[in-house]
NUDOKOL-318731 format. One record per residue (C-alpha): residue number from 1; residue in one letter; x, y, z. Coordinates in steps of 0.1 Angstrom, whole numbers, always signed. Example, Ala and Ser with C-alpha at 12.3 -4.5 7.8 and 13.67 -1.06 7.14 Angstrom:
NUDOKOL-318731
{1,'a',{+123,-45,+78}}
{2,'s',{+137,-11,+71}}
***
This chain:
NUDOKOL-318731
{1,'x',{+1460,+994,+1150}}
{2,'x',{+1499,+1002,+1154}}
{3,'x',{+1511,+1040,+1168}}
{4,'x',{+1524,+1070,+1145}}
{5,'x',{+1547,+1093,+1148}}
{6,'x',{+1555,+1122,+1131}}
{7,'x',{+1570,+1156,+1133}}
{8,'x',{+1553,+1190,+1117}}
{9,'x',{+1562,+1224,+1118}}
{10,'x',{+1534,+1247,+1104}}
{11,'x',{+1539,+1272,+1081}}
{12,'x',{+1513,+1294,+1058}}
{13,'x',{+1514,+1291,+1019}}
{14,'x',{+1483,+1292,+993}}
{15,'x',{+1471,+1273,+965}}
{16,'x',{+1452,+1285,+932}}
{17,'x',{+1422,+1296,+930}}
{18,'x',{+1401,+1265,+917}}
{19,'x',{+1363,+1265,+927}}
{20,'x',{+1352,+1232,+910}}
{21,'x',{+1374,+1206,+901}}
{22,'x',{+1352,+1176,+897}}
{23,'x',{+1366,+1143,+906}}
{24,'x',{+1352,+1105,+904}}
{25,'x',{+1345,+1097,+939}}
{26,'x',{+1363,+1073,+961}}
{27,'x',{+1342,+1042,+986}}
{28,'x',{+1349,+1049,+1025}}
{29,'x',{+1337,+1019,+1046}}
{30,'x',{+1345,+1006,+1079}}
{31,'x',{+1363,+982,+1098}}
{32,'x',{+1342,+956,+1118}}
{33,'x',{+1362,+946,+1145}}
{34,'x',{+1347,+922,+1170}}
{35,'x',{+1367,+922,+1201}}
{36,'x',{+1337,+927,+1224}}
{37,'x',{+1318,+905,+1243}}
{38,'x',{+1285,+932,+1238}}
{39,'x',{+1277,+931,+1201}}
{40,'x',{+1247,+928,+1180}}
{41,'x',{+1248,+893,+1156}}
{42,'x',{+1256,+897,+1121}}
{43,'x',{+1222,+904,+1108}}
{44,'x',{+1218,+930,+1129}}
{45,'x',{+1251,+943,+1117}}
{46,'x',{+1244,+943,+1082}}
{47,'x',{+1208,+957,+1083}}
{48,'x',{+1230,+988,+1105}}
{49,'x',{+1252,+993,+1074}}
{50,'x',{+1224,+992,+1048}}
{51,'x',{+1205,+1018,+1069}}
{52,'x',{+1238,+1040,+1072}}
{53,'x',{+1248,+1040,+1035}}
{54,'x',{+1278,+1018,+1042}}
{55,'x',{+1289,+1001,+1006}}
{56,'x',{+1320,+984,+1022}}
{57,'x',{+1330,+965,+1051}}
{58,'x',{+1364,+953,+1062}}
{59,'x',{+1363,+922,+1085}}
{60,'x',{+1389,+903,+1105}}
{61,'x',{+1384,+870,+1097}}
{62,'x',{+1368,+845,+1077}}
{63,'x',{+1339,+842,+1098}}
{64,'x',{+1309,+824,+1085}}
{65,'x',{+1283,+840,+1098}}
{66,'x',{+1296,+874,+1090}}
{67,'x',{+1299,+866,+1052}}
{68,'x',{+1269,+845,+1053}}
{69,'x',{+1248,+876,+1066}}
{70,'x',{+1267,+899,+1039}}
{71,'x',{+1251,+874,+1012}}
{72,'x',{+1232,+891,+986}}
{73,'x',{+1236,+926,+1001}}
{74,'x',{+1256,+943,+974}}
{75,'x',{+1283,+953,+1002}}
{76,'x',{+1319,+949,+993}}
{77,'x',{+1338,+928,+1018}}
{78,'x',{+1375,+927,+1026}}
{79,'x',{+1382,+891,+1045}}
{80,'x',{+1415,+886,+1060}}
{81,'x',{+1439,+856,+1062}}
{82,'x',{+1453,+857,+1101}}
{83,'x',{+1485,+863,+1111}}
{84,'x',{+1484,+827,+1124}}
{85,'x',{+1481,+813,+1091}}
{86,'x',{+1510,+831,+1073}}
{87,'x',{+1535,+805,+1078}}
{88,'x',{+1512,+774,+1063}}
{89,'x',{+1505,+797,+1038}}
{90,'x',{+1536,+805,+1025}}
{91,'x',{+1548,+774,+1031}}
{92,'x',{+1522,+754,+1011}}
{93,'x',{+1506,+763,+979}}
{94,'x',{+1483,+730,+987}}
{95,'x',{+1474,+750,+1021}}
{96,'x',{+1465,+783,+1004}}
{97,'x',{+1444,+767,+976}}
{98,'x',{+1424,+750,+1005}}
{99,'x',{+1420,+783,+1022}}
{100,'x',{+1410,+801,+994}}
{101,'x',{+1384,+776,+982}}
{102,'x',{+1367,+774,+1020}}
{103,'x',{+1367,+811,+1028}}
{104,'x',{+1365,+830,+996}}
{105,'x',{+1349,+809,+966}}
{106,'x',{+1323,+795,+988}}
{107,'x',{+1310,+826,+991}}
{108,'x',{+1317,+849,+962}}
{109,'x',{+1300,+862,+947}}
{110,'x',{+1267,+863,+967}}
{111,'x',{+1293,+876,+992}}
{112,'x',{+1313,+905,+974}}
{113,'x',{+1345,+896,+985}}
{114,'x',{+1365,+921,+965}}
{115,'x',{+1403,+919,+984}}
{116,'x',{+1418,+893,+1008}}
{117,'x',{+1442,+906,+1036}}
{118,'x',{+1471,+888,+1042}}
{119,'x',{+1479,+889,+1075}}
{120,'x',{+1474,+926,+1094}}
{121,'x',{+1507,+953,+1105}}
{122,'x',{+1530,+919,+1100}}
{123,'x',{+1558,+939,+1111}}
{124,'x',{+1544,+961,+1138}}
{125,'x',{+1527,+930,+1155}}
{126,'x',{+1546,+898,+1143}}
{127,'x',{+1580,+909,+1130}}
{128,'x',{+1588,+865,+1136}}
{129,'x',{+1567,+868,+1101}}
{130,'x',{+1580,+892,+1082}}
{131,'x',{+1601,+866,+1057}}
{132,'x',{+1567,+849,+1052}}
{133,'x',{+1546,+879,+1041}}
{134,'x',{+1556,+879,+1004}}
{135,'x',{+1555,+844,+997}}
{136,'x',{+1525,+844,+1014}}
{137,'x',{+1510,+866,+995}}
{138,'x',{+1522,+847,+963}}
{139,'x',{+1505,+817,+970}}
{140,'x',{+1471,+830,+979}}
{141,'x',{+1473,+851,+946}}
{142,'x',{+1479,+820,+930}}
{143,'x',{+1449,+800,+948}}
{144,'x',{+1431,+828,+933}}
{145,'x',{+1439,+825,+897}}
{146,'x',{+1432,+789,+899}}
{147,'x',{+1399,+792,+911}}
{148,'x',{+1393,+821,+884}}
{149,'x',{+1387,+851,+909}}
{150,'x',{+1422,+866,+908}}
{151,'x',{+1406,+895,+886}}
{152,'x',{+1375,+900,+910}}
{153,'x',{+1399,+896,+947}}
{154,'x',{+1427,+915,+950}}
{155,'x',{+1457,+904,+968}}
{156,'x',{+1472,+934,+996}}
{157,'x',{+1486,+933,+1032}}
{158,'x',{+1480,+965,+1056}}
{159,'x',{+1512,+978,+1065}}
{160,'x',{+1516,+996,+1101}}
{161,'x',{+1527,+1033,+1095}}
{162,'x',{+1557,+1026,+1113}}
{163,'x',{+1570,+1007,+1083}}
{164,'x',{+1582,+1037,+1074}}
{165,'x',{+1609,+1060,+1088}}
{166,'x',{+1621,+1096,+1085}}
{167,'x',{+1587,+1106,+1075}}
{168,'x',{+1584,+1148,+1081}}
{169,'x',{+1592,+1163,+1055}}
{170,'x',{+1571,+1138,+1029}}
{171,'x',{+1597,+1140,+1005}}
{172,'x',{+1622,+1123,+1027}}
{173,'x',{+1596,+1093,+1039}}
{174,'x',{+1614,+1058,+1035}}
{175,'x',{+1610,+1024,+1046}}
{176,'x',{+1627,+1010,+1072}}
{177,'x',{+1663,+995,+1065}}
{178,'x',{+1652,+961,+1075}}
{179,'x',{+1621,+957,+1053}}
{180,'x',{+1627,+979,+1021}}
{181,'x',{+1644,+957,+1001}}
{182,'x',{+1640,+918,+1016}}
{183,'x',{+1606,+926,+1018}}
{184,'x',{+1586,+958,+1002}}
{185,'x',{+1604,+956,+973}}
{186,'x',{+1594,+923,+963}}
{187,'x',{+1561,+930,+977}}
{188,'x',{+1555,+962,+957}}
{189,'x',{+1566,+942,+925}}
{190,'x',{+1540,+918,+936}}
{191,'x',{+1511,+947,+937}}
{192,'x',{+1523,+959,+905}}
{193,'x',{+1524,+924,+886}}
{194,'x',{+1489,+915,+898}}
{195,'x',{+1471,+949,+895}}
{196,'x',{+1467,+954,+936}}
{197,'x',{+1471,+980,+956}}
{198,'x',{+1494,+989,+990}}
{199,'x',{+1472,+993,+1018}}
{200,'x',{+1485,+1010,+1049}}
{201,'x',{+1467,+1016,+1084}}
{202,'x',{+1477,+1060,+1091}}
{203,'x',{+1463,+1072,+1122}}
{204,'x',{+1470,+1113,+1130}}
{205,'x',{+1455,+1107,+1163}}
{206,'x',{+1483,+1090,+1175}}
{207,'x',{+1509,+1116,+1165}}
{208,'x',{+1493,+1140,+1173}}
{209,'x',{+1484,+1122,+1209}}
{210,'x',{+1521,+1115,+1212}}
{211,'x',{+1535,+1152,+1198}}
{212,'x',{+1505,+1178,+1206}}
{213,'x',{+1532,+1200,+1213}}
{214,'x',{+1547,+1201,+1176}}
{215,'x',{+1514,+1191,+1156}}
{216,'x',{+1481,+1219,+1155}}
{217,'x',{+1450,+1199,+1161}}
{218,'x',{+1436,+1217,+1133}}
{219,'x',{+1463,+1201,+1109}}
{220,'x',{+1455,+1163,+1127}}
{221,'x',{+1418,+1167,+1119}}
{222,'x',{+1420,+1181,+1086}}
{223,'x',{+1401,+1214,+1095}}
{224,'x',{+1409,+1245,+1076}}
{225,'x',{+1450,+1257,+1091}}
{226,'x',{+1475,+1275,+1077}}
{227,'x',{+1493,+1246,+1059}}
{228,'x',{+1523,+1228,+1064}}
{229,'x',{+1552,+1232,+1039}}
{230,'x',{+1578,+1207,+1025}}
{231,'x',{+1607,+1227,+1021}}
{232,'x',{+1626,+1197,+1000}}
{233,'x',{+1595,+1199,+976}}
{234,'x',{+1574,+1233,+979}}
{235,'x',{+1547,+1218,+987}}
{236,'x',{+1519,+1221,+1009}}
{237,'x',{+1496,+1201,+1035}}
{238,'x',{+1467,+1210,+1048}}
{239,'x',{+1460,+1177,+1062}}
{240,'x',{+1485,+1150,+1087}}
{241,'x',{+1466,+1125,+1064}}
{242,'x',{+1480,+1137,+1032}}
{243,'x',{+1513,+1142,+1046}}
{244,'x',{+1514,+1104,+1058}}
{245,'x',{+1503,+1090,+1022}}
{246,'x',{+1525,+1111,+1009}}
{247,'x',{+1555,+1100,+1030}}
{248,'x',{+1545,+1070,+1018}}
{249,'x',{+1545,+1072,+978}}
{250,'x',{+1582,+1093,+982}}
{251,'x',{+1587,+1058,+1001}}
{252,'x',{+1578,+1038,+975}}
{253,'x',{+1595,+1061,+949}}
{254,'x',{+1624,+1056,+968}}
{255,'x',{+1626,+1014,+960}}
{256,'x',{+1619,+1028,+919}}
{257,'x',{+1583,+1026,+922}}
{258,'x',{+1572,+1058,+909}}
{259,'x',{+1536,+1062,+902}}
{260,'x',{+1526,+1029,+913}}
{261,'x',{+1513,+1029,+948}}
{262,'x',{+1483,+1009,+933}}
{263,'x',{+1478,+999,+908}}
{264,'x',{+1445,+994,+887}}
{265,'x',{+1445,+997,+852}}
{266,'x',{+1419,+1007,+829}}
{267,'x',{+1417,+1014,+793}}
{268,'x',{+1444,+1032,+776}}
{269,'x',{+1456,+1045,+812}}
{270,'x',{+1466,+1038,+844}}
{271,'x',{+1450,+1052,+876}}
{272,'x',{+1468,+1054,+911}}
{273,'x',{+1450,+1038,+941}}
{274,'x',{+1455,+1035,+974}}
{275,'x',{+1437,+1017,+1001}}
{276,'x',{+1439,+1033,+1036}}
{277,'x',{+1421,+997,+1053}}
{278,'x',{+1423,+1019,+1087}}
{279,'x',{+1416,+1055,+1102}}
{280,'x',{+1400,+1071,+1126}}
{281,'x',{+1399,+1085,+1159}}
{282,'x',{+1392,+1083,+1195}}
{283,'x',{+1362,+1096,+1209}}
{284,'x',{+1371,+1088,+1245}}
{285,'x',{+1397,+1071,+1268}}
{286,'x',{+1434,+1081,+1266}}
{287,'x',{+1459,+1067,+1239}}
{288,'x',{+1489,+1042,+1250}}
{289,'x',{+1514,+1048,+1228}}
{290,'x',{+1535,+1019,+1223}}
{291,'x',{+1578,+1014,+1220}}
{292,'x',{+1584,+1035,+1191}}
{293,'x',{+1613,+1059,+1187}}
{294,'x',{+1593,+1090,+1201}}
{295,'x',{+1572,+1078,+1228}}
{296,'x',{+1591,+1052,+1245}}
{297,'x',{+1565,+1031,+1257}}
{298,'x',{+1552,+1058,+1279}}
{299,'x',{+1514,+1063,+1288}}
{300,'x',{+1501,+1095,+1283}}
{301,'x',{+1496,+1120,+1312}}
{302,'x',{+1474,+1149,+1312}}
{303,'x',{+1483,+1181,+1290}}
{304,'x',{+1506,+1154,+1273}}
{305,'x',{+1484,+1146,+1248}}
{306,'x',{+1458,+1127,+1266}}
{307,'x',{+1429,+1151,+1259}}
{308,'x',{+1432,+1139,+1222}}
{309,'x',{+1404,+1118,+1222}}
{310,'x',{+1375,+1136,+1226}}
{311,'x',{+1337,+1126,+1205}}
{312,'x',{+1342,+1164,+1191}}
{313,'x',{+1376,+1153,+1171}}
{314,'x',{+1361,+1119,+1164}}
{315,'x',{+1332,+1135,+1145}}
{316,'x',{+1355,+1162,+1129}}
{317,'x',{+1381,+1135,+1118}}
{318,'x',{+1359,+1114,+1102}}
{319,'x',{+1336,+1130,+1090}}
{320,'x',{+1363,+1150,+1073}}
{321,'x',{+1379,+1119,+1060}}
{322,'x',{+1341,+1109,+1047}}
{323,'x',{+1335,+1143,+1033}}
{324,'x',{+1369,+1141,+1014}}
{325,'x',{+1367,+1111,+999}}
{326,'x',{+1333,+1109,+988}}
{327,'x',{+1334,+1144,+970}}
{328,'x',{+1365,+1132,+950}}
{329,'x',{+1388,+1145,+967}}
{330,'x',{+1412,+1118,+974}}
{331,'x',{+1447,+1132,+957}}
{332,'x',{+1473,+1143,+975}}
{333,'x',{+1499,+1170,+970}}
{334,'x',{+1523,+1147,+956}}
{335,'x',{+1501,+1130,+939}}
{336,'x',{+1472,+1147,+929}}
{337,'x',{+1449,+1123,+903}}
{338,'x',{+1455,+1098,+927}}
{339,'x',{+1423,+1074,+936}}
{340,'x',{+1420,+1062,+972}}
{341,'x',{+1393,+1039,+990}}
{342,'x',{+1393,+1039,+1030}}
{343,'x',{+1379,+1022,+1058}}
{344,'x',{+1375,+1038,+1093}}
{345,'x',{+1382,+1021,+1122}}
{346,'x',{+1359,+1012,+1136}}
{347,'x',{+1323,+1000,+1130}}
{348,'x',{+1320,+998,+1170}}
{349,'x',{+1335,+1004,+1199}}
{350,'x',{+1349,+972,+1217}}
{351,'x',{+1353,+966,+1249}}
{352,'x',{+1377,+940,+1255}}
{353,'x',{+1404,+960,+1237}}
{354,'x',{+1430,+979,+1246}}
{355,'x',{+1446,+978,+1284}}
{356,'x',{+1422,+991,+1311}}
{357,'x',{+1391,+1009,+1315}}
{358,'x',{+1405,+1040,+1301}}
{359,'x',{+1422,+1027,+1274}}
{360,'x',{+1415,+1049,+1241}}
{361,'x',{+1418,+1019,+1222}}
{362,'x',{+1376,+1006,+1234}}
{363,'x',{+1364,+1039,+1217}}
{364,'x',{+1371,+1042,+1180}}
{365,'x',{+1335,+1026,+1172}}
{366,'x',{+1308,+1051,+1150}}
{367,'x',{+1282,+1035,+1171}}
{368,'x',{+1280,+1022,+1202}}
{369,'x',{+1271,+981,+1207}}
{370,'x',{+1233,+992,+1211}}
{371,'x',{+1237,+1005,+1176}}
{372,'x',{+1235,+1043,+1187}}
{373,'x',{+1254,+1067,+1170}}
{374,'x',{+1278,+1078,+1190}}
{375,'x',{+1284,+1109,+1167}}
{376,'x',{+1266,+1119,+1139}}
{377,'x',{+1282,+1110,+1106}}
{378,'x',{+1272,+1106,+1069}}
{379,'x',{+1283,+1079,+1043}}
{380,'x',{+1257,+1092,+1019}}
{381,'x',{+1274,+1118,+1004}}
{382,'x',{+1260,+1148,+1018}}
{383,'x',{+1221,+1158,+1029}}
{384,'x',{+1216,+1136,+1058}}
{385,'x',{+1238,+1150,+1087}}
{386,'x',{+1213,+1170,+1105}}
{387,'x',{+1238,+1197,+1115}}
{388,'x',{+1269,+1209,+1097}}
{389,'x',{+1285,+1241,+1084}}
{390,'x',{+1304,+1253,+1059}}
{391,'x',{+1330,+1284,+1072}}
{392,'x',{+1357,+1301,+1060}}
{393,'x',{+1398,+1292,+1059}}
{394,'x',{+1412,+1327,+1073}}
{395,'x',{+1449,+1310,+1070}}
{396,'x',{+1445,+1312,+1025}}
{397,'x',{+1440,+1353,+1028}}
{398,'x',{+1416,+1381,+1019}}
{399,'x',{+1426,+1381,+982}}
{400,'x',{+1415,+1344,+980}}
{401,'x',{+1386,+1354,+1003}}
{402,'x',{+1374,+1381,+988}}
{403,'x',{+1375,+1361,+949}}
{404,'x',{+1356,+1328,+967}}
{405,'x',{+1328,+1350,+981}}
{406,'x',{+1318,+1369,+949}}
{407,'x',{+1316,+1330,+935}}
{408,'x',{+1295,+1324,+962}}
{409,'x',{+1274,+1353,+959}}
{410,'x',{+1270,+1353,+923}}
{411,'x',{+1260,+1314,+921}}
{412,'x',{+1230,+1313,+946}}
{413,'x',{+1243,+1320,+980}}
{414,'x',{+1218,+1347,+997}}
{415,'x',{+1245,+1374,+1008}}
{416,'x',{+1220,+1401,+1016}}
{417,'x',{+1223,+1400,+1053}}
{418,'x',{+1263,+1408,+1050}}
{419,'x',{+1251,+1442,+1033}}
{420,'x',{+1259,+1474,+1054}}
{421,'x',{+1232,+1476,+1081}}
{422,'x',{+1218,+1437,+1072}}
{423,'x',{+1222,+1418,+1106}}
{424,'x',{+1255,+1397,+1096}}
{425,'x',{+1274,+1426,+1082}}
{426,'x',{+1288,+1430,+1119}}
{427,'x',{+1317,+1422,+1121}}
{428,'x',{+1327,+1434,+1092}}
{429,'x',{+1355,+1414,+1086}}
{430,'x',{+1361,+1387,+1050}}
{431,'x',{+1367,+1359,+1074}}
{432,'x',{+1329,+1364,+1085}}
{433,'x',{+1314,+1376,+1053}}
{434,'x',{+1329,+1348,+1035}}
{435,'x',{+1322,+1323,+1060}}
{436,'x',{+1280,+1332,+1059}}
{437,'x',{+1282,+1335,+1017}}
{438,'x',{+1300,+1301,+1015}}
{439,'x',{+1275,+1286,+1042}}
{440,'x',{+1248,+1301,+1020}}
{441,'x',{+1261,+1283,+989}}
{442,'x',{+1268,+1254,+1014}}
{443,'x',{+1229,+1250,+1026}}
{444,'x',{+1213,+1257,+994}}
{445,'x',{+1234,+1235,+976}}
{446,'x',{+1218,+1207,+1001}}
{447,'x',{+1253,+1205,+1015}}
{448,'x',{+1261,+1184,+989}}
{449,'x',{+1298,+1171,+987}}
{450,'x',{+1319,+1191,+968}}
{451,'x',{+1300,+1224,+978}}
{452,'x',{+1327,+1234,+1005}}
{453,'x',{+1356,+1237,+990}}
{454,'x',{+1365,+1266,+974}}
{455,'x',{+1403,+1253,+967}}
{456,'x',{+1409,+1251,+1002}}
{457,'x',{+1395,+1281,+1014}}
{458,'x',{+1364,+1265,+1033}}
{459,'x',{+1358,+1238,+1051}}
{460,'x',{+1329,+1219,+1069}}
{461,'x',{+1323,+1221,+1104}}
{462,'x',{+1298,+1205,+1128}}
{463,'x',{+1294,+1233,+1152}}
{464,'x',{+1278,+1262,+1149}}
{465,'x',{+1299,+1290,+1140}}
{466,'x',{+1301,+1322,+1156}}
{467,'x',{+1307,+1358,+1145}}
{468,'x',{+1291,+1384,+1165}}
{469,'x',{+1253,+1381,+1170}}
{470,'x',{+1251,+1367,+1135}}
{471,'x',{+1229,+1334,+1134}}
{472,'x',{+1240,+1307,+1111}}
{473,'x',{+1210,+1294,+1091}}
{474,'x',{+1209,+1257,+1079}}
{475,'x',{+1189,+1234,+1062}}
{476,'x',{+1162,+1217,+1080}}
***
């Protein structure tokens, strides 16, 4: 996990008026990190995921009782080649072969192993390696091929966000002098000759941990805000997310890569894709921002960003990240037919990460090591969190408002308590007549993905919302 940085400045701006815009659906799945001494074993593990809905894991290692365990289960695995190994690896085609045949044909395809990381933020964490990456790279795509799974596994490496500077606004995002072209171009020539996919590692928490002054915690979560404009392009955010993908595409436009930030092909067209192999957000602790340009090494004090973490942003981040993906919503601004998988970070939280007790870095797990939620979440698609909202986006206007609840009302939502005298009518404001229509629409609809939208002018939330005396209702 490497830190972010970024600088916003919010501004308001509004989007058409789209209500449905239907979209095949991206995979989220999660990261299962291990670097705790208070874990359940494998089996344990994968009967956890099957329960949960989780289609896709993303493991560390090579380890055999991990893949062993995954046998048979339908779930797609992403294995990893250590940073340790890089250098044998790109040294020796012989040593790659070997690696490939013991850790990924020996188990495929009982095991789904669908992508092989090489090595993991090689520049954030082992910049020693950086001239071995590529070749590295090369020669276990090659292993691949020989053993006939080079169309099954995919070759990528995830890339720290710091690869990339200059990143707000978007449009001007670029990667780093040293690295663009010795090493991304090459490596994005690499992705594009073998059909893979960049995957990079964007974490809002940390910029906004490290800049809470200059980002709205609204904007870092991806809850409804008034937007964020790029003056370079016109366009707007409404999510630190999107803004960091799309840093990174104008990046990779940037080394004449246009429209290729994945890329997988399919019959008579070509489809973008993205993997984000890590996300996700602190539910406790306090973030340590490490030695990049903005935060200097510095550890966070209080009102300086340390009351980022929290289990109420942790639930709203991801499950906003879940939400998004799995309804199809998975373009960007910049790029908006673009596919996208992700994996959150993490599957638990881990106790000998991180430095100290307090350390944010022990508390990015969905569940705790007794298997506990420590939020509650939803891989399914919608219909199994047991509470969750849908309100309104104040910041896109009345006009907008006003068209999205006569959608609402005239496609199932029960709007007779916002009548004159019904119990909700009070206050009689569109922010709070929209917001119990669209929850109407939201909860009858089984809060099914896709049913909070409205263009952008709803969102979900997982607390109750208030307007007046007005209850809420929701389904059981």
């Amino acid at each position: 996990m490497a830190l972010t940085c970024l600088l916003v400045v919010v501004l308001g701006a509004a989007l058409p008026l789209l209500f449905f815009s239907p979209a095949e659906a991206g995979v989220v799945g999660v990261n299962y990190g291990r670097v705790a001494n208070d874990l359940p074993g494998p089996a344990s593990v994968v009967q956890l995921l099957k329960q949960n809905g989780i289609t896709m894991v993303r493991v560390y290692d090579t380890d055999p009782k991990v893949l062993t365990a995954l046998a048979n289960t339908g779930i797609k695995v992403m294995v990893m080649l250590p940073n340790n190994n890089l250098t044998a690896a790109a040294a020796n085609p012989s040593y790659a072969l070997q690696w490939a045949r013991s850790n990924v044909a020996a188990y495929y395809p009982a095991t789904q192993i669908h992508a092989v990381a090489v090595g993991n933020e090689v520049f954030h964490r082992r910049p020693d390696l950086t001239p071995q990456l590529v070749p590295a790279m090369t020669n276990v795509q090659a292993a691949l091929a020989k053993l006939g799974l080079d169309a099954a596994v995919k070759v990528s490496t995830p890339i720290a966000f710091t690869a990339l500077k200059d990143t707000f606004p978007p449009s001007s995002g670029r990667f780093r002098e040293d690295i663009a072209q010795s090493v991304m171009k090459p490596m994005l020539d690499f992705l594009q000759r073998t059909h893979s996919y960049l995957s990079i590692n964007p974490y809002p928490f940390f910029a906004y941990a490290d800049q809470p002054d200059k980002i709205s915690l609204d904007y870092a979560l991806g809850n409804s805000n008034p937007g964020v404009r790029d003056n370079n392009t016109g366009l707007v955010y409404y999510s630190l997310l999107d803004a960091m993908l799309d840093a990174t595409y104008f990046a990779m436009d940037k080394l004449g890569q246009t429209g290729s930030l994945n890329v997988r092909q399919s019959i008579g067209s070509h489809s973008h894709k993205l993997y984000v192999t890590e996300t996700g957000w602190a539910s406790g602790g306090k973030p340590k921002l490490g030695k990049t340009p903005h935060s200097g090494g510095r550890r966070l004090e209080a009102g300086d960003g340390s009351q980022a973490a929290s289990v109420a942003n942790a639930q709203a981040y991801n499950n906003n990240v879940i939400n998004r993906v799995l309804s199809g919503k998975t373009g960007t601004p910049h790029r908006p037919h673009a596919d996208m998988d992700v994996y959150i970070f993490a599957l638990f939280n881990e106790n000998q990460k991180g430095e100290g007790p307090d350390d944010s870095e022990k508390n990015f797990g969905l569940f705790y090591p007794n298997e506990t939620k420590v939020y509650e979440f939803d891989f399914h698609g919608g219909g199994a969190l047991t509470k969750s909202w849908c309100v309104a986006n104040e910041a896109v206007g009345d006009a907008r408002l006003q068209a999205a609840l006569d959608y609402a009302c005239g496609h199932g939502a029960d709007c007779s308590a916002i009548q004159p005298g019904a119990p909700c009518f009070e206050p009689n404001t569109k922010v709070a007549h929209a917001s119990y229509a669209f929850n109407s629409y939201y909860q009858r609809n089984g809060r099914a993905r896709g049913r909070c939208d409205f263009a952008g002018a709803a969102s979900v939330v997982y607390q109750a919302p208030k307007y007046g005396n007005c209850v809420f209702p929701i389904k059981a």
